[in-house]
MIDOSE-1310 file (N, C-alpha, C; in nm, 2 decimals, decimal comma, always signed):
residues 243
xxxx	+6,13/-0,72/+10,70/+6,11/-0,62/+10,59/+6,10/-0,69/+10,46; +5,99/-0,65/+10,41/+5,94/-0,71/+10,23/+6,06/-0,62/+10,14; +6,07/-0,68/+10,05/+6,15/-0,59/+9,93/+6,03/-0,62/+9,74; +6,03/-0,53/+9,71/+5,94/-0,52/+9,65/+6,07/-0,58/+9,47
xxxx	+5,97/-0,68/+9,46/+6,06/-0,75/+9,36/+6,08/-0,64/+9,21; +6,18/-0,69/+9,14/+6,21/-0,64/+9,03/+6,13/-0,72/+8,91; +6,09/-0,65/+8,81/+6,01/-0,71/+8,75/+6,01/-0,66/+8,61; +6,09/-0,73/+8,50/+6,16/-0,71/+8,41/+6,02/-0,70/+8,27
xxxx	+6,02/-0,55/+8,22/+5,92/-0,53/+8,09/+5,92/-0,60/+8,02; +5,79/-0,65/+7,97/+5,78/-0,74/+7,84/+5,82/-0,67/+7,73; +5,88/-0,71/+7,67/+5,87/-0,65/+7,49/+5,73/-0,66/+7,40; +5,68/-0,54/+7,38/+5,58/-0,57/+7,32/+5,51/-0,63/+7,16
xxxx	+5,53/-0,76/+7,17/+5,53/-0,84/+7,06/+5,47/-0,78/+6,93; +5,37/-0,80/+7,02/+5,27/-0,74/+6,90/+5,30/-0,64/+6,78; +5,35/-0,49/+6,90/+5,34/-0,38/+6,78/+5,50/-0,37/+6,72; +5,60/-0,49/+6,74/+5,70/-0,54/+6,68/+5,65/-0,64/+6,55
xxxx	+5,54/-0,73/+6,60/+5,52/-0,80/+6,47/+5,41/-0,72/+6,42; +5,34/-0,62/+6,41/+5,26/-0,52/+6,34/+5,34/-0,45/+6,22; +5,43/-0,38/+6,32/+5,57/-0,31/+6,23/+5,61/-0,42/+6,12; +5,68/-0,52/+6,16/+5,71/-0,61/+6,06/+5,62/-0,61/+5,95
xxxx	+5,53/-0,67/+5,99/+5,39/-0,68/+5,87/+5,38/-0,54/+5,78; +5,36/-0,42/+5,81/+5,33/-0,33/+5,74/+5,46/-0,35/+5,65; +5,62/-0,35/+5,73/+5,73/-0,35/+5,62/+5,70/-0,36/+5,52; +5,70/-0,54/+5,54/+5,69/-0,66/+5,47/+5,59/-0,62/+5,36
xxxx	+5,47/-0,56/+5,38/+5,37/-0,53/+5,29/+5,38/-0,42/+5,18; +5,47/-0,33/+5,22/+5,50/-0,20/+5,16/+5,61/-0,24/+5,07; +5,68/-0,30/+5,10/+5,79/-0,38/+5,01/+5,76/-0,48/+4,87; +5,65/-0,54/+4,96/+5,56/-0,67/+4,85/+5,49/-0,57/+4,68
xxxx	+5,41/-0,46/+4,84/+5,39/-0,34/+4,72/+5,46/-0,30/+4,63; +5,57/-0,21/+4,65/+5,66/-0,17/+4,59/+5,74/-0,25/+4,47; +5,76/-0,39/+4,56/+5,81/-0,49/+4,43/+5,75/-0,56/+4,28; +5,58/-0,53/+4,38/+5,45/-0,56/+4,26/+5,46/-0,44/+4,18
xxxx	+5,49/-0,33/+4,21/+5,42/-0,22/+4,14/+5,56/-0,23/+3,98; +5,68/-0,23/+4,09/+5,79/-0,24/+3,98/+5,76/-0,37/+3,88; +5,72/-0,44/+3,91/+5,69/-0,57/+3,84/+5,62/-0,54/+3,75; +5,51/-0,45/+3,74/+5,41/-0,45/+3,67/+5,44/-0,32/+3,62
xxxx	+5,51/-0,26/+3,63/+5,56/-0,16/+3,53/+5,67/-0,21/+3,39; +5,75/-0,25/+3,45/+5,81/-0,36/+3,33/+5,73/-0,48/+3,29; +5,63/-0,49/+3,29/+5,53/-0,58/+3,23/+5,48/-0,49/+3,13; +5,41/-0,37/+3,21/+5,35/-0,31/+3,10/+5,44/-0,26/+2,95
xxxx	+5,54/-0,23/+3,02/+5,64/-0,12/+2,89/+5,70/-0,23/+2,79; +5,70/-0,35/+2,85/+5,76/-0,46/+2,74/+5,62/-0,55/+2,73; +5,52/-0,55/+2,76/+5,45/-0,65/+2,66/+5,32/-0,54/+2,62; +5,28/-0,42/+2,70/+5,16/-0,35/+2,60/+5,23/-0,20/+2,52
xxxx	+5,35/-0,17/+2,54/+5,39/-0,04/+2,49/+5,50/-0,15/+2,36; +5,53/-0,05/+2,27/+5,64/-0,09/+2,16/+5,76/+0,00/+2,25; +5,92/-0,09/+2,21/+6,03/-0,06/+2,25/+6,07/+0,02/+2,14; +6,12/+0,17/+2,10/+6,18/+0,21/+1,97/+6,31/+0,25/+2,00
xxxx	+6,43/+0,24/+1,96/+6,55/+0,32/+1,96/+6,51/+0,45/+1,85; +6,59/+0,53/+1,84/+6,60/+0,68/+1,78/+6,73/+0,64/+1,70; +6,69/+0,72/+1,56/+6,81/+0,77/+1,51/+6,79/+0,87/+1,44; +6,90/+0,91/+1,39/+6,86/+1,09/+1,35/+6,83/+1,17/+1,43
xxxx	+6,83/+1,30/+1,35/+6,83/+1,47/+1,43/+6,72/+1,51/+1,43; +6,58/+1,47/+1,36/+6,50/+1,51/+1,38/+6,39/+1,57/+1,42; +6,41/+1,49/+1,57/+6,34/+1,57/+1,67/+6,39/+1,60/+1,82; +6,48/+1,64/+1,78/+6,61/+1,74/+1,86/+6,53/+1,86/+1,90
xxxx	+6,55/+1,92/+2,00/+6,61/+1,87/+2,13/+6,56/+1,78/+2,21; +6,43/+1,70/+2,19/+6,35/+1,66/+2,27/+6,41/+1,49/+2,27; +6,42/+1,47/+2,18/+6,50/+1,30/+2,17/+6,64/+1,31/+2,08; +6,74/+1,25/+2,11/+6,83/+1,25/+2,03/+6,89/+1,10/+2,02
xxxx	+6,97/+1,10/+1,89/+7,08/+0,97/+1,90/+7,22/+1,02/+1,88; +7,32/+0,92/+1,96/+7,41/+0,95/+1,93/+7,51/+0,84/+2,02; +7,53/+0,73/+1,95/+7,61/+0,63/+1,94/+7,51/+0,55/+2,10; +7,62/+0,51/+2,19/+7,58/+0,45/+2,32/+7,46/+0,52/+2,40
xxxx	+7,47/+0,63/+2,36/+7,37/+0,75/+2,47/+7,21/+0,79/+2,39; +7,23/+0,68/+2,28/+7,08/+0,70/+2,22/+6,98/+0,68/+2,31; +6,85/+0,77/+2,27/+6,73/+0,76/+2,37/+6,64/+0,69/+2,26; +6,56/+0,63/+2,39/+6,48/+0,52/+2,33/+6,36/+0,56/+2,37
xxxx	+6,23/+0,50/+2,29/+6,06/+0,59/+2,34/+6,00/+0,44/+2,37; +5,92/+0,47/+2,47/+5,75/+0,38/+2,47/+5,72/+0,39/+2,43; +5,63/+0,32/+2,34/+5,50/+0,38/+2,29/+5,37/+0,31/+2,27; +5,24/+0,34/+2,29/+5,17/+0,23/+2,26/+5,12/+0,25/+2,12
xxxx	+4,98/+0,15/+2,12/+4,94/+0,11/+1,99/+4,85/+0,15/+1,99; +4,75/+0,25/+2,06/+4,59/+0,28/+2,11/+4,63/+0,42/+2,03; +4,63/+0,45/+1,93/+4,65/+0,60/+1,86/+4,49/+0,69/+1,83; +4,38/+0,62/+1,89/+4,26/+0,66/+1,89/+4,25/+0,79/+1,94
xxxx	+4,34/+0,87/+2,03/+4,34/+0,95/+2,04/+4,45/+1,06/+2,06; +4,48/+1,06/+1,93/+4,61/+1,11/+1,93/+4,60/+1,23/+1,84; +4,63/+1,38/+1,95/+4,59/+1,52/+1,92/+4,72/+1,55/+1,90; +4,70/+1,70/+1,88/+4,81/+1,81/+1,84/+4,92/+1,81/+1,95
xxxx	+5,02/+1,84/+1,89/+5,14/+1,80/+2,04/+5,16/+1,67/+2,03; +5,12/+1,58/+2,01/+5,16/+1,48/+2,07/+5,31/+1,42/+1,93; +5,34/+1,32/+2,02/+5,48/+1,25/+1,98/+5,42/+1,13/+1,91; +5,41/+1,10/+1,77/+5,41/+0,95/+1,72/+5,48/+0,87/+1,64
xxxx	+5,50/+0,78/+1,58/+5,57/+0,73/+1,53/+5,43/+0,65/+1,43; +5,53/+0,66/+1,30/+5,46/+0,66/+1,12/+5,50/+0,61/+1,00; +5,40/+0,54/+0,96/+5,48/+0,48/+0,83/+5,52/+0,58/+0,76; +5,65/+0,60/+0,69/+5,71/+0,70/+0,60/+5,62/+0,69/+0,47
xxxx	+5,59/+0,76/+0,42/+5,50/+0,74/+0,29/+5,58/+0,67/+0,17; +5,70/+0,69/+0,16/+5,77/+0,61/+0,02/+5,82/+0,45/+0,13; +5,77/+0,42/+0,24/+5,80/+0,27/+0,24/+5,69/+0,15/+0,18; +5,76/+0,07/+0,19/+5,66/-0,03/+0,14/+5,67/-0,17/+0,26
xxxx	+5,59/-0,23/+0,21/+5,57/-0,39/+0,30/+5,77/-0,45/+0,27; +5,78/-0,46/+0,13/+5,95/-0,50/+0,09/+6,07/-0,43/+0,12; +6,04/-0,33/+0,15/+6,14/-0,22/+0,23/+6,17/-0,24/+0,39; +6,02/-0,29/+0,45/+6,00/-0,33/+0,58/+5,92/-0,20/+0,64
xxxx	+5,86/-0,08/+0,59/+5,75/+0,02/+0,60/+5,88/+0,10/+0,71; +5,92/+0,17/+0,69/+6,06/+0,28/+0,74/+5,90/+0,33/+0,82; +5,97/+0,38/+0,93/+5,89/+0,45/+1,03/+5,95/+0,57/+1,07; +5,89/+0,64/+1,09/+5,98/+0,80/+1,15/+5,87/+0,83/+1,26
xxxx	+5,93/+0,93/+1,33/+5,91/+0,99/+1,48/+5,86/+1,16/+1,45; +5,77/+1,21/+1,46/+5,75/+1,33/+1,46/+5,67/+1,41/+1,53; +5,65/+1,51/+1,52/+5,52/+1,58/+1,65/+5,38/+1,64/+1,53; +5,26/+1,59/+1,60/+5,13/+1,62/+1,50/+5,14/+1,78/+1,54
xxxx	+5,07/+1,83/+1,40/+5,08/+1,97/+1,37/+4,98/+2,01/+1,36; +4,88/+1,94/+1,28/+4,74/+1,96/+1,24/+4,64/+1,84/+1,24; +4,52/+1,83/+1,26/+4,43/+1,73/+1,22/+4,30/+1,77/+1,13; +4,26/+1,67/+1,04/+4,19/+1,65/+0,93/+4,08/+1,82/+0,97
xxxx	+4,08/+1,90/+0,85/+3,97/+1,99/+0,94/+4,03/+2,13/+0,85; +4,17/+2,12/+0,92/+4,25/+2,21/+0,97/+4,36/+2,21/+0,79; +4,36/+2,42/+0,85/+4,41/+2,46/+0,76/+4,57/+2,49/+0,79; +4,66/+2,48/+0,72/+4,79/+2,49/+0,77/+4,90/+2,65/+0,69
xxxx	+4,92/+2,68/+0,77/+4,98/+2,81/+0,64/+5,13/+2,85/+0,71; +5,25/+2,86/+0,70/+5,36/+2,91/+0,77/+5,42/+3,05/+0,64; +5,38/+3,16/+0,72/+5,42/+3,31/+0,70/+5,51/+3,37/+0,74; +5,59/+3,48/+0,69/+5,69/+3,58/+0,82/+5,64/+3,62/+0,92
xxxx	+5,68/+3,65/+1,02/+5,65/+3,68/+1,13/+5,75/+3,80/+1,16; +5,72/+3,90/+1,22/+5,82/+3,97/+1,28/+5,81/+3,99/+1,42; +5,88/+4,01/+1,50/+5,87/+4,01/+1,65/+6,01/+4,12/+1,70; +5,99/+4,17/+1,80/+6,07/+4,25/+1,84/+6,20/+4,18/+1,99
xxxx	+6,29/+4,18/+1,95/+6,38/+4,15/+2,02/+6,49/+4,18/+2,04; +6,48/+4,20/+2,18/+6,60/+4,31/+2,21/+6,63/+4,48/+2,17; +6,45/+4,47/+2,11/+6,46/+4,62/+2,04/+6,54/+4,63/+1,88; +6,49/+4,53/+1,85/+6,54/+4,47/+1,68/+6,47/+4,37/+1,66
xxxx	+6,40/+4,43/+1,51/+6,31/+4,35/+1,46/+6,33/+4,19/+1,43; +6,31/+4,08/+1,46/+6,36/+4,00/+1,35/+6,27/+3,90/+1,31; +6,28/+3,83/+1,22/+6,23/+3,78/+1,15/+6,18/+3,67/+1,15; +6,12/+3,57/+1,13/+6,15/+3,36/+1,13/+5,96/+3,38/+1,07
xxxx	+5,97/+3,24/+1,08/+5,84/+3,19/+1,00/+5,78/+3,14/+1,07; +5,69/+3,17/+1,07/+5,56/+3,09/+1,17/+5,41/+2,99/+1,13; +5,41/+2,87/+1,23/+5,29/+2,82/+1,16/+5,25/+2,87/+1,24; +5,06/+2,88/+1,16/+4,97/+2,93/+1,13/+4,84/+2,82/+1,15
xxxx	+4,73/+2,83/+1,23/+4,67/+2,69/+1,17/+4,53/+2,76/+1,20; +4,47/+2,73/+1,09/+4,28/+2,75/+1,11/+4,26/+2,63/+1,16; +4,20/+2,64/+1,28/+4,13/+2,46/+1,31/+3,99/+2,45/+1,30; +3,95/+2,32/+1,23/+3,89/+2,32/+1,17/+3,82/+2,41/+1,05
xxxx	+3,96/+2,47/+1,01/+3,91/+2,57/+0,82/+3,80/+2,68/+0,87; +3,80/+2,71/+1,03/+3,69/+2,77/+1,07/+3,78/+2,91/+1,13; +3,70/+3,07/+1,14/+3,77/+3,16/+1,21/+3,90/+3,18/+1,19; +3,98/+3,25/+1,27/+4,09/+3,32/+1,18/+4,21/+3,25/+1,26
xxxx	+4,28/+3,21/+1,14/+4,41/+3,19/+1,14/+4,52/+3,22/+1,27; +4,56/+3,14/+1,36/+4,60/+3,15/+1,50/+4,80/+3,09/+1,48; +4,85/+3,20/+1,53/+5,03/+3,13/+1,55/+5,00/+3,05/+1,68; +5,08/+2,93/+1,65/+5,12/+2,83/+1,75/+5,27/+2,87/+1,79
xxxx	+5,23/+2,84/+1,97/+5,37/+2,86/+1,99/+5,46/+2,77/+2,05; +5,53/+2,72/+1,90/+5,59/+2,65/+1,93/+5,75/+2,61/+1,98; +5,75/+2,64/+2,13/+5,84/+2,62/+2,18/+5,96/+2,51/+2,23; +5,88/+2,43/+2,14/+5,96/+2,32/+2,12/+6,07/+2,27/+2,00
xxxx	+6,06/+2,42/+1,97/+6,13/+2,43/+1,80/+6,25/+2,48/+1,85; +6,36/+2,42/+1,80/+6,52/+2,47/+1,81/+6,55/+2,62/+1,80; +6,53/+2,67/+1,67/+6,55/+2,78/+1,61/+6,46/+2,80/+1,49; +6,35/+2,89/+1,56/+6,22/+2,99/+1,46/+6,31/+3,07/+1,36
xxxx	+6,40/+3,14/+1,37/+6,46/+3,25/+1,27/+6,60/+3,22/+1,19; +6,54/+3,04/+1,20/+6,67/+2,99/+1,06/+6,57/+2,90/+0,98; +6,43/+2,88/+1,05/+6,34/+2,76/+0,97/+6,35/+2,79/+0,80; +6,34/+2,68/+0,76/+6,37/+2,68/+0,59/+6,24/+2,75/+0,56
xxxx	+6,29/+2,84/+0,47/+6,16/+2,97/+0,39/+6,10/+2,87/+0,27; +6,15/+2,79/+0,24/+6,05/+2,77/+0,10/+5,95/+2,63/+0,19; +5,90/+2,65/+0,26/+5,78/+2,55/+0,36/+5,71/+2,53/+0,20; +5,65/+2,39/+0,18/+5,52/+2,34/+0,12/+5,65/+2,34/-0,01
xxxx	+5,73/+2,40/-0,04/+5,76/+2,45/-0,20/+5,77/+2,29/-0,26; +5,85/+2,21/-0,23/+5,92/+2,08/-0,27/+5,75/+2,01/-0,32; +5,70/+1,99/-0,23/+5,58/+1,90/-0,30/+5,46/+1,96/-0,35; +5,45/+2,06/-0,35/+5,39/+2,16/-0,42/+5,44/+2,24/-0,52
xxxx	+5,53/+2,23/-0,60/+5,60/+2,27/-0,72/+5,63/+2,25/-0,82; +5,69/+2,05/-0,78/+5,74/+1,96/-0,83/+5,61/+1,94/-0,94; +5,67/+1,91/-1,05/+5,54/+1,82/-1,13/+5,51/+1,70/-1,10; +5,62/+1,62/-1,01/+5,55/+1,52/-0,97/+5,43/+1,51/-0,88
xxxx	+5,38/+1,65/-0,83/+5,26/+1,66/-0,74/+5,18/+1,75/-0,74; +5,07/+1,69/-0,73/+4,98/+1,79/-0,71/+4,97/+1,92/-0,65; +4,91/+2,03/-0,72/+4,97/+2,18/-0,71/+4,79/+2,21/-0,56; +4,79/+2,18/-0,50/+4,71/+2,19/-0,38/+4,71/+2,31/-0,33
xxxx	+4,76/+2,42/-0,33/+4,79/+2,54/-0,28/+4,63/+2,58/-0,24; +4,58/+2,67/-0,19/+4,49/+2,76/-0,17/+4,54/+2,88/-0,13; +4,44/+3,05/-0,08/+4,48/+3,16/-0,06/+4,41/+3,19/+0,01; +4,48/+3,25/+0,10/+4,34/+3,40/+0,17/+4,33/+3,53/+0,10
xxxx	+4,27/+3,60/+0,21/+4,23/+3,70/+0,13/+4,32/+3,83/+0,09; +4,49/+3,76/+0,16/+4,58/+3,83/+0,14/+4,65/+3,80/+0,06; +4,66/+3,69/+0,00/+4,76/+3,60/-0,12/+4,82/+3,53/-0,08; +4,80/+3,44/+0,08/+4,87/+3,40/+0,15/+4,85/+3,25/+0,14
xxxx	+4,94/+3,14/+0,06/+4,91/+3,00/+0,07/+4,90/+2,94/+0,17; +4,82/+2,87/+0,18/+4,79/+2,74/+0,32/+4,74/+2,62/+0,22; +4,76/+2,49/+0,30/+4,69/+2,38/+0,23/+4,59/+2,33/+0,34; +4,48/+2,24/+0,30/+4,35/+2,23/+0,36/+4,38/+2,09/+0,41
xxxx	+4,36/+2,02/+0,50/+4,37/+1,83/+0,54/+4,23/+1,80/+0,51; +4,22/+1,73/+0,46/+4,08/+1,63/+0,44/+4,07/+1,55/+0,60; +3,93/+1,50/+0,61/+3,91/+1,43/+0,74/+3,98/+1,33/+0,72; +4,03/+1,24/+0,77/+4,10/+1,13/+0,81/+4,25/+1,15/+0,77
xxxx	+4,32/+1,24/+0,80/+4,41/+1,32/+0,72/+4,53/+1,40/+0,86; +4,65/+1,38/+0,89/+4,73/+1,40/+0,95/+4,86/+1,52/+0,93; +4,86/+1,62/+0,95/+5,00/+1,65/+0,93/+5,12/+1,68/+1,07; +5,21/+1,63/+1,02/+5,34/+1,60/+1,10/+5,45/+1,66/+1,06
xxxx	+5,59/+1,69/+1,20/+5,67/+1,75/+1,18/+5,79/+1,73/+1,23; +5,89/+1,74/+1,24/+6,02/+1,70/+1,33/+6,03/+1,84/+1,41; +6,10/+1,84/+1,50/+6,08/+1,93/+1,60/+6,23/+2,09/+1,58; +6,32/+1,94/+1,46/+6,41/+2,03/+1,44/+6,40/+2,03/+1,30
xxxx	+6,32/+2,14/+1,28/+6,29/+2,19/+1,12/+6,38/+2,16/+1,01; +6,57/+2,16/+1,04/+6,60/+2,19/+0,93/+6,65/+2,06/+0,90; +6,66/+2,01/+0,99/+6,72/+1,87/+0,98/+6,58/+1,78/+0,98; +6,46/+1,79/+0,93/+6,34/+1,72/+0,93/+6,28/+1,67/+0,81
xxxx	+6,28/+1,55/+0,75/+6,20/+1,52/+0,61/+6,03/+1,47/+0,71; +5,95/+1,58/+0,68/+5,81/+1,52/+0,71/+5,75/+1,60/+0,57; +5,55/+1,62/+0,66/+5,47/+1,68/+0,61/+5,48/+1,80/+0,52; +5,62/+1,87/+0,55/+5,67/+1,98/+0,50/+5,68/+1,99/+0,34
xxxx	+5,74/+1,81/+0,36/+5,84/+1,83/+0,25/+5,72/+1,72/+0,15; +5,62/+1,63/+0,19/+5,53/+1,53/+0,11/+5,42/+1,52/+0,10; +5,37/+1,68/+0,24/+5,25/+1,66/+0,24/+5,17/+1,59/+0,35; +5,05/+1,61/+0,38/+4,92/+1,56/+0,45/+4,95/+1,37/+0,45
xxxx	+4,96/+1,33/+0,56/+4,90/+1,19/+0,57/+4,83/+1,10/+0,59; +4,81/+1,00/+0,55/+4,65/+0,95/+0,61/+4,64/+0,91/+0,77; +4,57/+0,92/+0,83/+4,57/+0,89/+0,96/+4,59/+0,73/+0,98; +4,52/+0,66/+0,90/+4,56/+0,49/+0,90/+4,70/+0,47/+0,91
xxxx	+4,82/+0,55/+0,86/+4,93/+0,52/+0,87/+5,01/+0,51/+1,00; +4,96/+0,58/+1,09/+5,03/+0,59/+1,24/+5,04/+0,46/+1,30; +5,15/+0,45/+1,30/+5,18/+0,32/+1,34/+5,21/+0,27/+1,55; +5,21/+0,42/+1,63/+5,19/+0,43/+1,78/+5,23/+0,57/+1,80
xxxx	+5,21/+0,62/+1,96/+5,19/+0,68/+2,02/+5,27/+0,74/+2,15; +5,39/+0,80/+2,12/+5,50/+0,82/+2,22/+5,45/+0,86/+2,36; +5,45/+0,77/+2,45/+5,39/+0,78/+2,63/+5,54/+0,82/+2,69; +5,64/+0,74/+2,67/+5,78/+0,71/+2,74/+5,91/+0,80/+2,69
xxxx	+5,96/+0,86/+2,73/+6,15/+0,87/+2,68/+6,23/+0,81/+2,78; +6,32/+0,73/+2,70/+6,40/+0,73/+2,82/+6,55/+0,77/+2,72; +6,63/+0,86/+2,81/+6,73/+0,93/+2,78/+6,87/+0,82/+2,79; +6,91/+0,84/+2,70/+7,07/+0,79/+2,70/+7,04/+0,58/+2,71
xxxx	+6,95/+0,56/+2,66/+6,89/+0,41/+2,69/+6,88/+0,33/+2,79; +6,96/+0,39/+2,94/+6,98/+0,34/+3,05/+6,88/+0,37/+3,16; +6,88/+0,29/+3,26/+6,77/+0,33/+3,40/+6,62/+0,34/+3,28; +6,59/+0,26/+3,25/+6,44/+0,27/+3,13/+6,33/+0,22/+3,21
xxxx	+6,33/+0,18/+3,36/+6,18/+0,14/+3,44/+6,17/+0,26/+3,54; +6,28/+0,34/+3,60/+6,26/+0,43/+3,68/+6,24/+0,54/+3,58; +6,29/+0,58/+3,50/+6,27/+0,70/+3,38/+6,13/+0,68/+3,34; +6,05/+0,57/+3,32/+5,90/+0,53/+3,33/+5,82/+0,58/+3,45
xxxx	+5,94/+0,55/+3,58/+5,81/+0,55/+3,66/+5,83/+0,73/+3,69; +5,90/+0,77/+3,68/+5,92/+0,94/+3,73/+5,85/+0,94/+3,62; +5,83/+0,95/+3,47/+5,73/+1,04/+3,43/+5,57/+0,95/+3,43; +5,54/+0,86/+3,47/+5,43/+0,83/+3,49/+5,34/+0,90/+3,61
xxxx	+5,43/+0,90/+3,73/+5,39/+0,99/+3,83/+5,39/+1,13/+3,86; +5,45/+1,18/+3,71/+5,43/+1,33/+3,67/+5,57/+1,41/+3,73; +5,66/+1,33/+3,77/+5,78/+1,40/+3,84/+5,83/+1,47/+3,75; +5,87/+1,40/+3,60/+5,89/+1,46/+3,47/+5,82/+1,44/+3,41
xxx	+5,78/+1,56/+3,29/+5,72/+1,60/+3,21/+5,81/+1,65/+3,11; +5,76/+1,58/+2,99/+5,81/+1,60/+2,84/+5,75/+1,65/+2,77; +5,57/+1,62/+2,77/+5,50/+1,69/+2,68/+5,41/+1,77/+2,73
């Protein structure tokens, strides 16, 4: 009688070293992609720390847990909403040109006007001030809504007054056809704002600025200064969204 031998399975090499390979490759990936995200954010984006309140809630400082921005230098196209960073207008080269962080309001064109507003809430009227912007000085006057403002119905009432009053400046005002002041930006001409009105020295308080002065262009936040290449890559791949 034959007995029919035992005859032990090969392991299949191959789709064990296939498997391997893909790992190995997905990993290589993964380690290039991280690599070259910390390439980009430290040699083509600017590093900025934050300080001050002024564009609260969206960035804040406060001691160890300050948030820090990316930003690049390509400000070619840098529209309304967006986050920049700016030479302050009273710095100088000997000062070292002080830079501030603010959100664009208007561009060269554009008429700017902040009015009462009333709105009903809660079945009670109340009050706050609203900008207002003709774009391009064309058609009628549009509220922005801007919900990236702390608190609408504490914003400081005398808007424009400080550099528009002062004799040290030029009285710029214009009117509509209600008696209603707005000021006009010339083309190449910028206005900016901090996000927390009352705690904010910008455009409000000095006026329109030239566009030459923008010094970059907020892409990045990263919160509390820590984990700053994964907080890149979640908002680069749209996981988070800030603006």
């Amino acid at each position: 009688m034959k007995y029919a031998k035992y005859v032990k399975p090969k392991k299949n090499k191959d789709l064990i070293g296939t498997i391997s390979s893909i790992v190995l490759l997905v990993a290589f990936l993964v380690l290039a992609f991280f690599v070259g995200v910390m390439f980009y954010c430290n040699v083509a984006l600017g590093y900025y720390p934050i300080s001050g309140t002024s564009m609260q809630p969206l960035i804040n400082a406060s001691g160890l847990n300050t948030d820090y921005v990316y930003a690049t230098y390509d400000v070619s196209n840098v529209t309304y909403g967006d986050v920049i960073i700016f030479h302050h207008p009273d710095a100088t080269q000997a000062s070292g040109y002080r830079q501030v962080i603010k959100r664009v309001i208007a561009l060269g064109g554009d008429n700017v006007m902040i009015k009462n507003t009333f709105r009903l809430v809660e079945n009670t009227d109340q009050t706050y001030y609203a900008l207002y912007i003709q774009y391009g000085g064309e058609g009628e006057f549009v509220e922005v809504d801007e919900d990236y403002v702390i608190d609408k119905t504490s914003y400081r009432s005398l808007y424009f007054g400080d550099f528009y009053v002062d004799d040290d400046h030029d009285k710029t005002f214009l009117f509509d056809e209600y008696g209603n002041p707005y000021i006009h930006l010339e083309e190449g001409q910028i206005f900016y704002a901090g996000d927390n009105r009352l705690n904010s020295n910008d455009c409000f308080d000095y006026g329109p600025q030239e566009v030459s002065n923008i010094v970059a262009e907020v892409r990045y936040i990263i919160y509390g200064g820590t984990n700053r290449i994964w907080q890149v890559i979640l908002q680069m791949l749209g996981i988070y969204k800030w603006n």
